[in-house]
Wavefront OBJ file of the C-alpha trace (Angstrom):
o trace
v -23.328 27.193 92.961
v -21.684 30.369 91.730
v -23.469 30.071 87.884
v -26.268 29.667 89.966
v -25.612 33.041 91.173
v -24.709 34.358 88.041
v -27.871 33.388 86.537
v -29.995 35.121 89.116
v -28.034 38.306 88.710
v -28.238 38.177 84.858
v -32.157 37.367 85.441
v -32.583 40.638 87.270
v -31.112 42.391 83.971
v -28.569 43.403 85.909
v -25.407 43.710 84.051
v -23.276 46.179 85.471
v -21.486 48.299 82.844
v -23.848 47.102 79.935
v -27.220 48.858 80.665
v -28.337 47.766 77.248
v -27.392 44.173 77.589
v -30.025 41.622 77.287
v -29.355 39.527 79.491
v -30.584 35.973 80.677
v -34.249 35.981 80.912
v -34.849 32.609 82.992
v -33.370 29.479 83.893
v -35.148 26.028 82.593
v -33.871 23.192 84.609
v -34.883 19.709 82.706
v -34.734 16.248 83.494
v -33.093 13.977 80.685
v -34.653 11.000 81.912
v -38.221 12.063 81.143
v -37.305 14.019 78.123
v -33.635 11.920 76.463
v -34.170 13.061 73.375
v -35.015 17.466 71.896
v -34.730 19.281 69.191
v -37.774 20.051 66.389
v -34.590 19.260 63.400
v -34.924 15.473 64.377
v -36.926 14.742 66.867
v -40.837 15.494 67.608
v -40.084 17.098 71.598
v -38.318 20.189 72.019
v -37.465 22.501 74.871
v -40.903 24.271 76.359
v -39.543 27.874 75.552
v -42.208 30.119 75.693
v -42.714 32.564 72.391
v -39.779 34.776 71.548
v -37.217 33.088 73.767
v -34.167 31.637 72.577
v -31.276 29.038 74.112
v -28.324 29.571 72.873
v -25.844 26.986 72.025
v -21.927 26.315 70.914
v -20.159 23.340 69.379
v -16.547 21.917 68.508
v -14.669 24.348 71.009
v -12.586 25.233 73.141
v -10.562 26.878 70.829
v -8.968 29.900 72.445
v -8.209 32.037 69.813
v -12.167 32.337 69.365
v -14.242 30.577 72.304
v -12.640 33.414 74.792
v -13.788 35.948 72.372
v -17.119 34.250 72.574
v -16.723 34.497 76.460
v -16.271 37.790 76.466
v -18.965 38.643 74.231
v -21.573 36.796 76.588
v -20.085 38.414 79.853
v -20.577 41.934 78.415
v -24.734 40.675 77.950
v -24.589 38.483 80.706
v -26.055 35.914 78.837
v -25.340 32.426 79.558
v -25.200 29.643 76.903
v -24.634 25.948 76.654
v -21.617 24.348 75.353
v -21.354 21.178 73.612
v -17.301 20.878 73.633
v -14.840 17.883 71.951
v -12.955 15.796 73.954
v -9.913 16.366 72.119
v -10.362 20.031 72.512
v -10.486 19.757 76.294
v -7.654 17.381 76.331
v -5.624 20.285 74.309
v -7.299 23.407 76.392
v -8.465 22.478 80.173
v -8.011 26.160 80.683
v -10.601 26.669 78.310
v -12.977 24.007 79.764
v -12.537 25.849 83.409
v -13.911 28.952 81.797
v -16.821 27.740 80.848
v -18.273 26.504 84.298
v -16.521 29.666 85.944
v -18.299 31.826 83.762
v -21.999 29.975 84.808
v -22.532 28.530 81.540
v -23.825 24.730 81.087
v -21.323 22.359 79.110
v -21.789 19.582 77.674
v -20.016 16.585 75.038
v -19.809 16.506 71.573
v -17.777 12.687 71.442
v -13.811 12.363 71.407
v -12.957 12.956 68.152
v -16.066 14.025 65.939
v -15.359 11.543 63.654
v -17.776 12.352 60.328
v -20.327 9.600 59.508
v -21.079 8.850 63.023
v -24.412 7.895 62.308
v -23.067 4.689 60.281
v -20.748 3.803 62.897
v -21.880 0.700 64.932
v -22.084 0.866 68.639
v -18.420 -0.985 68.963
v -16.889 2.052 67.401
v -19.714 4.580 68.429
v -19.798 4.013 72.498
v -15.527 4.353 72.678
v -16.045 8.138 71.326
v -19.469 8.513 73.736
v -17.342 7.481 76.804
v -14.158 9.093 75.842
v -15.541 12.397 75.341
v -16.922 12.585 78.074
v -14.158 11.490 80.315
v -11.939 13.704 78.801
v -14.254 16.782 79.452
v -14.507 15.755 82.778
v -10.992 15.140 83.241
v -10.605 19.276 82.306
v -12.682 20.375 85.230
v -11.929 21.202 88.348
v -15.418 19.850 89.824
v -16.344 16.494 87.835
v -20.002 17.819 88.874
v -19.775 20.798 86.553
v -20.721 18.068 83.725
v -24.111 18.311 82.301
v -25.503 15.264 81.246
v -26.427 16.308 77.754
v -24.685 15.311 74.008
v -25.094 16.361 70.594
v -24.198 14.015 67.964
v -21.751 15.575 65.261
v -23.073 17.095 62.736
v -26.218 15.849 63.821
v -26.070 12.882 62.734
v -28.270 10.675 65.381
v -28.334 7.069 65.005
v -30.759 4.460 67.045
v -27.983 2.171 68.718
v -26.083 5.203 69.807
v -29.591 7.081 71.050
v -30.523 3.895 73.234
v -26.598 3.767 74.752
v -26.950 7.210 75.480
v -30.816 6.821 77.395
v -29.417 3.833 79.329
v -27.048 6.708 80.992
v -29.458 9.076 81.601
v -28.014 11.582 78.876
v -29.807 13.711 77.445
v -29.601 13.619 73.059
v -29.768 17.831 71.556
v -30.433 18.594 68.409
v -31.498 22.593 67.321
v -34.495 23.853 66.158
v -32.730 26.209 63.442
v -29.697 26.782 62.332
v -26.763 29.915 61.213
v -24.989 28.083 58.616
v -21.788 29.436 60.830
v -19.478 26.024 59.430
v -19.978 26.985 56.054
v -17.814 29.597 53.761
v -20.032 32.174 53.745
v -19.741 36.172 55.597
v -20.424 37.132 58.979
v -23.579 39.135 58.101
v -25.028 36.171 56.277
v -24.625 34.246 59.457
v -26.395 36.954 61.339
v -29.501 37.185 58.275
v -29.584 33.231 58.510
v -29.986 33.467 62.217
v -32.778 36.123 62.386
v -34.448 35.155 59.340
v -34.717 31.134 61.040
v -35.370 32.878 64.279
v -38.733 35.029 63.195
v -40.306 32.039 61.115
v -40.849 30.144 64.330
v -40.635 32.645 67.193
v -38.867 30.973 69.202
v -36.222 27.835 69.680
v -32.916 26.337 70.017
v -30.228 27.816 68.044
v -26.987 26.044 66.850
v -23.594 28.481 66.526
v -19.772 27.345 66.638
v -17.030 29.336 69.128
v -14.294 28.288 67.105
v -15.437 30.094 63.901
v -14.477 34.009 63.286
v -17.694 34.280 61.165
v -19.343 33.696 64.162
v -17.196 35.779 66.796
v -18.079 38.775 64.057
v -22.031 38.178 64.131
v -22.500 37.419 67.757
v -22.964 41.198 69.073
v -24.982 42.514 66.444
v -27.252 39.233 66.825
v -27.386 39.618 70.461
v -28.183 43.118 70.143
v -31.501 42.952 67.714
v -32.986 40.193 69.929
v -33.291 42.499 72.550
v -34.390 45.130 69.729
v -37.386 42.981 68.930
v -38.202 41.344 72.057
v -36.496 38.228 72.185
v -35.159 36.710 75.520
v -32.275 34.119 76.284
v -33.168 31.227 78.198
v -30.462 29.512 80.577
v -30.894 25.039 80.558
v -29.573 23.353 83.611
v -30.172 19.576 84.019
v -32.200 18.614 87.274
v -30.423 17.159 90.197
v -31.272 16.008 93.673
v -31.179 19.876 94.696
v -32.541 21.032 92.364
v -35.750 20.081 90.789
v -36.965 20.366 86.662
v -38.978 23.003 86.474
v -42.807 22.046 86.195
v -44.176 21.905 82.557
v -46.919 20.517 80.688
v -46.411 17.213 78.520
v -47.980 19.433 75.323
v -45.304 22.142 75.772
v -42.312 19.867 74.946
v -44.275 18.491 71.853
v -43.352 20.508 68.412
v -47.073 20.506 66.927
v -48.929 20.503 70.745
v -52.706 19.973 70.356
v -54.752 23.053 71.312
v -58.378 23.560 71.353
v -58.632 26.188 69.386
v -56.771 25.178 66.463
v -58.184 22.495 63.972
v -56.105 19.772 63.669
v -56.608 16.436 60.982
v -58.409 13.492 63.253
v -61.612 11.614 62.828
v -64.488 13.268 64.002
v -66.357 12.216 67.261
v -69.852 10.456 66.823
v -72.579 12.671 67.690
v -74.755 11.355 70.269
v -78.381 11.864 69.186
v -81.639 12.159 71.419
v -84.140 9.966 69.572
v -88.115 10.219 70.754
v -88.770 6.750 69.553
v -87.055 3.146 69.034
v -86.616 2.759 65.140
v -86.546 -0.752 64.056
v -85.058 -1.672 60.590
v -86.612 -4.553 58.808
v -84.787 -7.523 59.314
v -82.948 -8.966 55.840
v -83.989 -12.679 54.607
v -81.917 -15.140 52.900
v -83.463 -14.054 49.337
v -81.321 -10.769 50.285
v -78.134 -11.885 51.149
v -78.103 -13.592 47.614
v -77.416 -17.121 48.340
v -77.782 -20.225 45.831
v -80.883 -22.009 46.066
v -81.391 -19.777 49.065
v -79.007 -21.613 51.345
v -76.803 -20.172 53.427
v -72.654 -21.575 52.626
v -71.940 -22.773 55.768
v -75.155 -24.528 56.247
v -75.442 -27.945 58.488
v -75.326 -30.015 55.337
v -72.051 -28.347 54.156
v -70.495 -28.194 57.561
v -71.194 -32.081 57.307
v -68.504 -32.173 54.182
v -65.637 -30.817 55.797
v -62.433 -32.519 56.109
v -60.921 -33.940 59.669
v -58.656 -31.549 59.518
v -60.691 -28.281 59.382
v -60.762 -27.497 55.656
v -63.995 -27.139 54.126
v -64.900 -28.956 50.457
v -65.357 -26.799 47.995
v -69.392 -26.792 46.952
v -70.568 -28.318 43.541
v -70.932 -25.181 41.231
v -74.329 -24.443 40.016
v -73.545 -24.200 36.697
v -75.527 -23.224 34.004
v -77.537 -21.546 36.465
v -80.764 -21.732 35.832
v -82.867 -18.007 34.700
v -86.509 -17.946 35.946
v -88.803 -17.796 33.295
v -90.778 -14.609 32.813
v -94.532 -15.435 33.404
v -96.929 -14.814 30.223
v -99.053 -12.688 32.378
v -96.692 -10.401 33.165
v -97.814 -6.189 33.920
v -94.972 -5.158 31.624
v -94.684 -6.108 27.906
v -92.197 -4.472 24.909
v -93.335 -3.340 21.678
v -93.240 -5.014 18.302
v -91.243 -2.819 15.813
v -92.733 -2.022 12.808
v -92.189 -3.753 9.185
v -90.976 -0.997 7.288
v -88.258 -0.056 10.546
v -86.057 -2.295 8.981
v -86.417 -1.322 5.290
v -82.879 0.646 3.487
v -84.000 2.060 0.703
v -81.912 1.407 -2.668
v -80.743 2.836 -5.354
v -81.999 1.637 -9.126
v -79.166 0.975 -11.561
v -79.902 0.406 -15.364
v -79.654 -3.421 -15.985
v -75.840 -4.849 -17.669
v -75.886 -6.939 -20.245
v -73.136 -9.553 -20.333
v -72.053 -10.303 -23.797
v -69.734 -13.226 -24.413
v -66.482 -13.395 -26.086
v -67.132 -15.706 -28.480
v -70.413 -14.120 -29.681
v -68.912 -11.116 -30.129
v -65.489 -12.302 -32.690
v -68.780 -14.119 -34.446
v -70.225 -10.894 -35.164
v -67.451 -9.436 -36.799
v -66.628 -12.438 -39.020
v -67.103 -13.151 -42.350
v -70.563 -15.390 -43.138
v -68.516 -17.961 -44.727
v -65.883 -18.226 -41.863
v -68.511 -18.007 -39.441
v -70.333 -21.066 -41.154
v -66.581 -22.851 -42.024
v -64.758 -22.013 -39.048
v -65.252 -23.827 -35.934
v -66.015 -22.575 -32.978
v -62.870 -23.322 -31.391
v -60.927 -22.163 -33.942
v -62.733 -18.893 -34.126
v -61.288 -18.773 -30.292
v -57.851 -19.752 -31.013
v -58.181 -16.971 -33.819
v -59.661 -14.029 -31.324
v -57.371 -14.392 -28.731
v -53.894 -14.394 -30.437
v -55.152 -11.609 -32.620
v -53.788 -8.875 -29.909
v -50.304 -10.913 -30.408
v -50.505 -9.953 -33.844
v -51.479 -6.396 -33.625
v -48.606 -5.961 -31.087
v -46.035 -6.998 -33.621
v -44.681 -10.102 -31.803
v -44.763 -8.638 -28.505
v -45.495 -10.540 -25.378
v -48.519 -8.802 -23.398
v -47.976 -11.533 -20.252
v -46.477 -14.917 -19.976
v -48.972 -16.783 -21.640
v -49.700 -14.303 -24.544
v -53.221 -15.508 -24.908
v -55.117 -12.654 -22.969
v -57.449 -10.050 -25.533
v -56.848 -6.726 -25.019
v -59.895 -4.971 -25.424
v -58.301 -1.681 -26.972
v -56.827 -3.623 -30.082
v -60.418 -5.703 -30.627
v -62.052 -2.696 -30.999
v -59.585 -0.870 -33.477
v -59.640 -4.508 -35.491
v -63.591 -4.105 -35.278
v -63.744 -0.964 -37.097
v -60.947 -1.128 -39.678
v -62.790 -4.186 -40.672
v -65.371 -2.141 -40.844
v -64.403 0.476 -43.159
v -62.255 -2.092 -45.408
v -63.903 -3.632 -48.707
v -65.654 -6.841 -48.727
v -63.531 -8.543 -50.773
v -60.524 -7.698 -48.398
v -63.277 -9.125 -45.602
v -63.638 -12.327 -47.807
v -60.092 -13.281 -47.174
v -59.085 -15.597 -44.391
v -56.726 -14.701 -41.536
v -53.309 -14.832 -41.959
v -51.532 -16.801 -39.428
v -48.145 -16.538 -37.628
v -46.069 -18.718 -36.042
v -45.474 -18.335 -32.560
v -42.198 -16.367 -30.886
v -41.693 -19.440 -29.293
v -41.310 -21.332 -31.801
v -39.160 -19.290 -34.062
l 1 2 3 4 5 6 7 8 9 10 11 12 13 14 15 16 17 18 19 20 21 22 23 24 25 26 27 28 29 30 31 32 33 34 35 36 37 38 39 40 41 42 43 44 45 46 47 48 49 50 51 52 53 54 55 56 57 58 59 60 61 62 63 64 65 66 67 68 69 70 71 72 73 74 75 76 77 78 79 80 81 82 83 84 85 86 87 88 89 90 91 92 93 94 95 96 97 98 99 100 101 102 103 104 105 106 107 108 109 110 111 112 113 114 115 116 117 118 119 120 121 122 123 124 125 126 127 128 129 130 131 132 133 134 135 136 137 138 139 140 141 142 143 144 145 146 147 148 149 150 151 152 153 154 155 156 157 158 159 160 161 162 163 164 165 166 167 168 169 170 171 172 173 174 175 176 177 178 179 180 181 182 183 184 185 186 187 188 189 190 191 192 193 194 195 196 197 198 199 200 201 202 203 204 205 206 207 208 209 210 211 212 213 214 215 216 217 218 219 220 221 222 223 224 225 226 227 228 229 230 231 232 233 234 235 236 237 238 239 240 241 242 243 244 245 246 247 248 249 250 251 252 253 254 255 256 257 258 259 260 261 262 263 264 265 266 267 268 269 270 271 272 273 274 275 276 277 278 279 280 281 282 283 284 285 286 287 288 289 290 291 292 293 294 295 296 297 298 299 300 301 302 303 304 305 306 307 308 309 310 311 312 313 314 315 316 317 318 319 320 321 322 323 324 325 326 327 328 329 330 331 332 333 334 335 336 337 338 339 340 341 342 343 344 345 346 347 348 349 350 351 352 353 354 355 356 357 358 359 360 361 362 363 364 365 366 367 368 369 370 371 372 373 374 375 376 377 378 379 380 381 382 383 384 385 386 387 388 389 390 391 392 393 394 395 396 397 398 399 400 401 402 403 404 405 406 407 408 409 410 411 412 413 414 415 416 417 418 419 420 421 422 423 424 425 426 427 428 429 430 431 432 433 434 435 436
């Protein structure tokens, strides 16, 4: 019972030689049966700490070349802390371990070994370091009593099989509701900006330091000193035992979002009961509503007659085409006839063409005595391998038999403007390319 004592003394602010300590506010004894499992990082309970009050907590020691610095620091505020110490360390330090629960402060186990990855490790491999740890921390004290029955996993890293082992022996699972970033590679006074910064965004909560880092020896005092600068107070946890009982709390204080009255939360609202003067009755639909075919109901007595001995129904016949109700000539409501002219485009007047064929036209330009000699399809022959001759031999296409209508026109008026003797004569014809 002497942290017991310690804790009263240190709740009186009575800490003699350190009139500016802070102190330890309160003590908070819980029950880790009805609450196995805190900490607003991982889980959705958390210790009921009222606003500005903080728990402090260590992990990974004893170490004594900086958990009795720690110690000291604490004595000289009389503020007492809970310690979450590694079998292995207690196995190398007892002396270290004896401290602790002579000093008043709650300790706890942090496995064997803190093996990394813990929370892939299955519960062969997981319960050894549970049970070792803890046997070994126990092993370290002088009163196997001085055990609290409350674990942190390492590096937080929680997993279910290892949760449920841990609730079927009534030990209780921490977490931390912020953090200091103490592990890491960083300065002291980042440690101590981490800490406050964490601290003032919620107002209140568990906080998660290391007594075997220096960083953290360095911050601790100036920390300690600007929560009692702006108000802050350190809360002592004890686990509840037969003589002594948890200290009474509502269920919506351990909760991390507790509902309140006064604050709006996201839920359906409740249906308004109404005070109406007179029965309303709503007409009652008819088959013609519901949209039926043939206005049957689907399961009707003649379709229930179709099913199948073994429950399944037949599938009806579908009504297809289905059959459109004819719109009644004396009907209220009648379209109106467009207009004649709606439909008329209006188009533009071109000046007529006049086709003039081929042939007519070489018989225009001929002599009168080869038009009257010559027959007609000679006169043919003769127009269309005239451009062959105006080209000089040259092929125009493939065939060499298409009129260009460039060349008839120059032939049209140099015949023209020549004599009509030179008219008079006949054509002169070549032979073919081919054929030469």
């Amino acid at each position: 019972m002497a942290w017991l004592v310690v804790a009263q003394g240190a709740a009186a602010a009575d800490c003699p030689g350190h009139p500016d300590a802070i102190g330890t506010s309160r003590t908070l004894v819980v029950d880790p049966t009805e609450h196995p499992r805190i900490g607003a990082m991982q889980y959705k309970e958390t210790l009921p700490l009222h606003d500005h009050e903080v728990v402090l907590t260590f992990d990974d020691g004893p170490l004594p070349r900086y958990s009795n610095q720690v110690l000291q620091i604490l004595a000289d505020q009389c503020v007492l802390a809970t310690f979450f110490t590694i079998g292995d360390q207690a196995k190398a330090n007892p002396e270290g371990v004896r401290k602790l629960v002579a000093a008043g402060h709650t300790v706890g186990t942090h496995t064997q070994s803190h093996p990394l990855g813990f929370e892939r490790l299955p519960i062969e491999r997981a319960q050894p370091q549970i049970d070792q740890g803890i046997a070994s921390v126990t092993a370290a004290m002088t009163d196997p009593s001085g055990l609290a029955p409350f674990f942190r996993f390492p590096g937080l890293e929680r997993s279910d099989v290892a949760e449920r082992y841990l609730a079927s022996r009534g030990i209780q699972v921490w977490s931390a509701d912020f953090l200091a970033d103490d592990w890491r590679h960083i300065s002291s006074n980042q440690v101590f900006e981490l800490a406050i910064t964490r601290l003032e965004a919620r107002g209140r909560g568990i906080i998660l330091l290391h007594d075997i880092q220096a960083r953290t020896v360095a911050a601790l005092p100036r920390f300690l000193h600007e929560l009692k600068v702006r108000g802050y107070h350190i809360v002592h946890v004890v686990p509840a035992t037969a003589d002594r009982v948890a200290t009474a709390t509502e269920p919506q204080e351990w909760q991390l979002h507790p509902v309140s009255e006064t604050v709006p939360i996201a839920r359906w609202p409740k249906v308004p009961e109404l005070d109406i003067a007179a029965d309303v009755t709503l007409p009652a639909p008819t088959l013609s509503d519901l949209g039926a075919l043939d206005g049957e109901l689907l399961m009707n007595e003649s379709f229930a007659a179709t099913r199948r001995p073994n429950g399944v129904p037949l599938p009806r016949q579908a009504p297809w085409p289905r059959e459109i109700g004819v719109i009644p000539h004396n009907a209220d409501s009648a379209l109106p006839v467009p207009a004649a002219d709606l439909f008329e485009i209006a188009e533009k007047v071109h000046a007529p063409v006049e086709a003039v064929p081929l042939v007519a036209r070489a018989l225009e330009h001929a002599p009168s005595s080869a038009r009257e000699a010559t027959p007609a399809r000679s006169l043919a022959m003769h127009t269309t391998k005239s451009p062959s001759r105006r080209s000089h031999g040259r092929h125009i296409g493939r065939s060499g038999h298409q009129k260009s209508p460039v060349a008839s026109a120059d032939r049209s008026a140099s015949e023209r403007e020549a004599p009509d003797n030179a008219r008079s004569k006949p054509p002169v014809r070549i032979a073919s390319l081919k054929k030469r």
